[in-house]
C-alpha positions in Angstrom: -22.4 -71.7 32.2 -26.1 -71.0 32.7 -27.2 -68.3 33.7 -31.0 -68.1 36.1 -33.1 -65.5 35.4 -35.1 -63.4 37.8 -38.3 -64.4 35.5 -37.3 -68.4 35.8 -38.1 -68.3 39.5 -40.1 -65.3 40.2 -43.6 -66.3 39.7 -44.6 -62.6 40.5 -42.6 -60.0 39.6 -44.3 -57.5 42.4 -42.7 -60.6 44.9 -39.2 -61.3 44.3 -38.7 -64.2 46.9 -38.3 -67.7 47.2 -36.7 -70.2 49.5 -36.1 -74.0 49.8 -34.7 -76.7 51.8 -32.9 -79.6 49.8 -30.5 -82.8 50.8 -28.5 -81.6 47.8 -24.9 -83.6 46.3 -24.1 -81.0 44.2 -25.4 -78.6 42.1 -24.1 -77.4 38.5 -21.7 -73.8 38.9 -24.3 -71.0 37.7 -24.4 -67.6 37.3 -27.9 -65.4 38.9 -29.6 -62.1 38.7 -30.7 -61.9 42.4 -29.3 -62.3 45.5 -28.8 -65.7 47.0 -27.6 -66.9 50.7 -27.5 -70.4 51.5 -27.4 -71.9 55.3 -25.7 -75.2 55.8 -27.7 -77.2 58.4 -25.8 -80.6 58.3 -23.2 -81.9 56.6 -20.1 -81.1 54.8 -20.1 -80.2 50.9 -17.4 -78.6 48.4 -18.6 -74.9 47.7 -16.9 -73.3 44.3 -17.1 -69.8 43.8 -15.8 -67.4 41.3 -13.1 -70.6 40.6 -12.5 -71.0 44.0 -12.9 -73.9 46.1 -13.8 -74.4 50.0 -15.2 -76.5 52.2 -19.2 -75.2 53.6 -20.6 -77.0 57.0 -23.1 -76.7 59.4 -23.7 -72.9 60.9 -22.1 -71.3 57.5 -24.3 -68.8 55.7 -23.2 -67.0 52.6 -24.8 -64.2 51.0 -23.8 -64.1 47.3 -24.4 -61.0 45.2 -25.6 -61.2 41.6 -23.6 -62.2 38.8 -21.2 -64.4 40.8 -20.8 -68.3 39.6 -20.5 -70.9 42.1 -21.7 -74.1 42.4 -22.0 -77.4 44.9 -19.6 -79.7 44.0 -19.7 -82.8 46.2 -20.7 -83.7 49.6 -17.7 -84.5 51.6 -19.4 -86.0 54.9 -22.7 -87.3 55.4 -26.2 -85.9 54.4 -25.7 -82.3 53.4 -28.8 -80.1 53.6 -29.3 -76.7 52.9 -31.9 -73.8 53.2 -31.4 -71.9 49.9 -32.9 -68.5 49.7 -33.3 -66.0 46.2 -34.7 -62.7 46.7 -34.4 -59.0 45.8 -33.8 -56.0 48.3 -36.9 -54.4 46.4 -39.4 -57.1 48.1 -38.5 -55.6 51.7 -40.5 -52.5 52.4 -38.4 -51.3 55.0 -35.2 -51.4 52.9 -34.6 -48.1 53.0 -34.9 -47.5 56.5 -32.7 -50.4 56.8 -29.9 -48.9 54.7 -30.0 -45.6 56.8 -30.7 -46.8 60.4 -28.6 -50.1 60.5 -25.6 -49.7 61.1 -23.2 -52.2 59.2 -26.3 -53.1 56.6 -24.9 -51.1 53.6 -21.8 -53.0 54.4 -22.8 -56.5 54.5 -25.1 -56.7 52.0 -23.4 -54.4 49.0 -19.7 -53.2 49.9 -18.7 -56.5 51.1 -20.2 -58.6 48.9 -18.7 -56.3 45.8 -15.7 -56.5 46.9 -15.3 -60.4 47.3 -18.5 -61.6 45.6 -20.1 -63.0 48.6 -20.2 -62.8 52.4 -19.4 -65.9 54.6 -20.3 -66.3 58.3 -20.0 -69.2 60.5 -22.8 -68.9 63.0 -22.5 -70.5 66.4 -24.5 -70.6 69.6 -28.0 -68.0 70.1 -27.6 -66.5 66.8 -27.5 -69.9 64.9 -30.3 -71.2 66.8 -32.2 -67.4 66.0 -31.0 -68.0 62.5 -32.6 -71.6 62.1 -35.7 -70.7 63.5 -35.9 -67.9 61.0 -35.2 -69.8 58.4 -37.8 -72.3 59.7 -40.5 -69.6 59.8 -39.3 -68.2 56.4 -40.2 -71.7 54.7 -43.2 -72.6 56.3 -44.7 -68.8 55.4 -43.5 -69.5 51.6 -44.3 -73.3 51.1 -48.1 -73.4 53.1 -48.9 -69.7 52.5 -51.5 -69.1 55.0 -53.3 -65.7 54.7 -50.9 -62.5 55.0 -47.8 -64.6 54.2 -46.4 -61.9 52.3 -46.4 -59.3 55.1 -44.8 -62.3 57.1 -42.3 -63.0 55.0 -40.7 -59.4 54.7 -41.2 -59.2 58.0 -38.9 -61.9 58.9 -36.4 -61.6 56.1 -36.0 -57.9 57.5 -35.1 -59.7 61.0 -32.7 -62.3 59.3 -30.8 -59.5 57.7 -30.7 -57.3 60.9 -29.2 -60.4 62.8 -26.4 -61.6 60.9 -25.6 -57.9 60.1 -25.5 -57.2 64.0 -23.6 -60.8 64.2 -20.8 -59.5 61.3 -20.5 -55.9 63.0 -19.7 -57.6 66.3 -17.1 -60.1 64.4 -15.4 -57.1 62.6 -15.4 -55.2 66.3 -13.1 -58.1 67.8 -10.6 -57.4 64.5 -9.7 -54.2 65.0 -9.0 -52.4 61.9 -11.5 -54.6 59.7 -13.7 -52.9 57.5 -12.4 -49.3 58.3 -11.8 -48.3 54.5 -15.4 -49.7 53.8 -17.3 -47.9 56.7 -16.3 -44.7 55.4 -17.6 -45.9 52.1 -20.5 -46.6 53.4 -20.9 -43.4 55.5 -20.1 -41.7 52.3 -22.4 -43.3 49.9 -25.0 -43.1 52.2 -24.2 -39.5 53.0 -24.2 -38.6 48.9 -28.2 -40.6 48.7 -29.3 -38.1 51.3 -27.5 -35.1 49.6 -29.9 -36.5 46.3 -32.9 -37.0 47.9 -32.6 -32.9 49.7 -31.9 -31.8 46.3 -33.2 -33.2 43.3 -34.6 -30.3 42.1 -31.2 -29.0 41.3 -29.1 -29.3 39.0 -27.0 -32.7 40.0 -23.9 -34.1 38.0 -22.8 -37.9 38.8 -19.3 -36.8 38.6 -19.7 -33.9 41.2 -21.6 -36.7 43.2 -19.0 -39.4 43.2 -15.9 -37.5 43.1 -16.9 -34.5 45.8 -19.4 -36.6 48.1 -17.7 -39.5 48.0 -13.9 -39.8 46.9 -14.7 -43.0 44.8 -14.5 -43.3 41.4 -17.4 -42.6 39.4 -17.5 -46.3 37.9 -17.3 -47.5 41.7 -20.1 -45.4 42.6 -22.3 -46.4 39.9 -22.0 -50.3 40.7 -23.0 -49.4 44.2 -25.3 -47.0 43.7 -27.6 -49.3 41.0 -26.8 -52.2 43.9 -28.8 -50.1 46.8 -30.9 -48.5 45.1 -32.1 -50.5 41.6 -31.8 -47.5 39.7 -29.1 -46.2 37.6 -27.6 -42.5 38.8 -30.4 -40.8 36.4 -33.4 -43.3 36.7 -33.5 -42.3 40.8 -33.2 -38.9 40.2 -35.6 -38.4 37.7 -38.0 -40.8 40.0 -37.8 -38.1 42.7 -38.5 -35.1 40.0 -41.0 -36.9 38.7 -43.2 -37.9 41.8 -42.7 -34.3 43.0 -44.2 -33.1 39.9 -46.6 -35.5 40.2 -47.9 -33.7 43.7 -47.6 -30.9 41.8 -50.1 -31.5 39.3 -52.4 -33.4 41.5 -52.3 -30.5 44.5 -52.0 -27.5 42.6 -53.1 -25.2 39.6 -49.6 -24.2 38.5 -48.9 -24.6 34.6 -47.4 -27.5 33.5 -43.8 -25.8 32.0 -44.0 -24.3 35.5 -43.8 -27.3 37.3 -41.4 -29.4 35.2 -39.3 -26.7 36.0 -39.6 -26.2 39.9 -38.9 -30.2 39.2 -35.8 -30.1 38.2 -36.5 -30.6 35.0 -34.2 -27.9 32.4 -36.2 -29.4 28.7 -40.1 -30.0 29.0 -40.4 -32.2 26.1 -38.0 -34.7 28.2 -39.8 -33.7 30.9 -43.4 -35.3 29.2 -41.3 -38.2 27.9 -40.2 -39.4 31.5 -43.0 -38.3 33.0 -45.5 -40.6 30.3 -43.1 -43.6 31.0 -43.0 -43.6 34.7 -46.6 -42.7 35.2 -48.2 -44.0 32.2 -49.7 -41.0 30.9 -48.4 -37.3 30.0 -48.7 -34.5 32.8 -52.3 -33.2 31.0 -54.1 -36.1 31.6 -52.7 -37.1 35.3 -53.6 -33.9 36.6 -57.2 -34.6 34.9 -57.4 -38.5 36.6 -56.2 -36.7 39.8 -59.4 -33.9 39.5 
């Protein structure tokens, strides 16, 4: 089974987006290292995930996470036409916000799909019109790329994700009981990123994180956590220590051992070693760019 690589269809890694639309018959099961959702605009096709078979038509959208294999098997009526979309949550500026402020976002887009390997809705009525139109912007931006494209782009893929979430929390509010187990996940998880980002400088253990702030189990955490935020556990933290120091150095006159220290940091030689490969150059001779 092959596998497609971010680098295959990422012309620029700084822009990990691309979208198409395709009268498609089938198309080979695959495995991917980004995120994929496909809308069906006509037709009817065979859709084979993880094994699985089902029947896709018009108005379905399905947000696959990576690693998943599935694959078009046949049409089954008439001309079957997609939009097929490949990005990472990286590209969107606002992601962040997104993850705190929307309400049902962690959900959709990481618990959910984890937990199946993908997300179906079947859109119907305003929000499948809002959808298309979307979608119809989406391509345009990415296939004539007029002049701030980019900034369009985001823009609307940030208002395609806020709408089907919006359209999945209403779906889950007429089911009572759906998604209860996973809402506290997410209010958890969420809860345990903002515990992080108040106290880096501290000393933080991923067990005493995922165990005491969350109730999950630390393997759980970790797939979740690498999902959200494209960082393993220690990668994010020592991000935060590191661009603090950073401000440090640049802002004040304080000795380097000093600062690694208020950082977070407990060993300066790891210290200058994370600190050379995030910023590409040791403390000393930031500080001296940054004067």
């Amino acid at each position: 089974m092959k596998t497609l690589r971010n680098r295959d269809f990422f012309p620029r890694p700084d822009y990990p987006f691309m979208i198409t639309r395709n009268n498609i018959a089938e198309y080979p099961v695959h495995r991917h290292e980004f995120y994929e959702f496909f809308y069906v605009v006509t037709g009817k096709c065979l859709h084979v995930l993880e094994g699985k078979e089902e029947v896709v038509s018009s108005g379905d959208i399905i947000l696959l996470e990576p690693g998943r294999s599935h694959g078009l098997i046949k049409a089954v009526i008439g001309q079957f036409e997609v939009f097929n979309c490949i990005f990472l949550p990286e590209l969107l500026d606002s992601h962040a916000a997104l993850l705190k402020n929307v309400k049902g976002f962690l959900e959709f887009m990481y618990l959910e799909p984890f937990k199946k390997g993908f997300n179906r809705l079947h859109l119907s009525g305003p929000v499948n019109l809002k959808t298309l139109i979307i979608l119809e912007e989406l391509f345009l931006e990415y296939a004539k790329k007029p002049r701030g494209f980019e900034t369009a782009i985001k823009i609307l893929l940030s208002d395609l994700l806020i709408t089907l979430v919006r359209f999945n929390e209403r779906q889950k509010a007429e089911l009572p009981g759906k998604g209860g187990g996973l809402n506290r996940q997410a209010s958890a998880i969420m809860k345990s990123l903002e515990y992080i980002d108040g106290n880096f400088r501290k000393e933080i253990s991923l067990e005493d994180i995922s165990l005491n702030k969350t109730g999950i189990t630390k393997e759980y955490y970790c797939n979740i956590f690498k999902k959200v935020t494209g960082k393993t556990f220690t990668e994010y933290i020592n991000s935060l220590r590191i661009e603090y120091a950073a401000k440090l150095l640049a802002g004040s006159a304080k000795p380097v051992t000093e600062i690694a220290y208020e950082s977070g940091f407990n060993d300066l030689s790891y210290f200058n070693r994370v600190f050379k490969a995030l910023k590409g150059r040791s403390p000393g001779k930031y500080r001296e760019k940054q004067n």
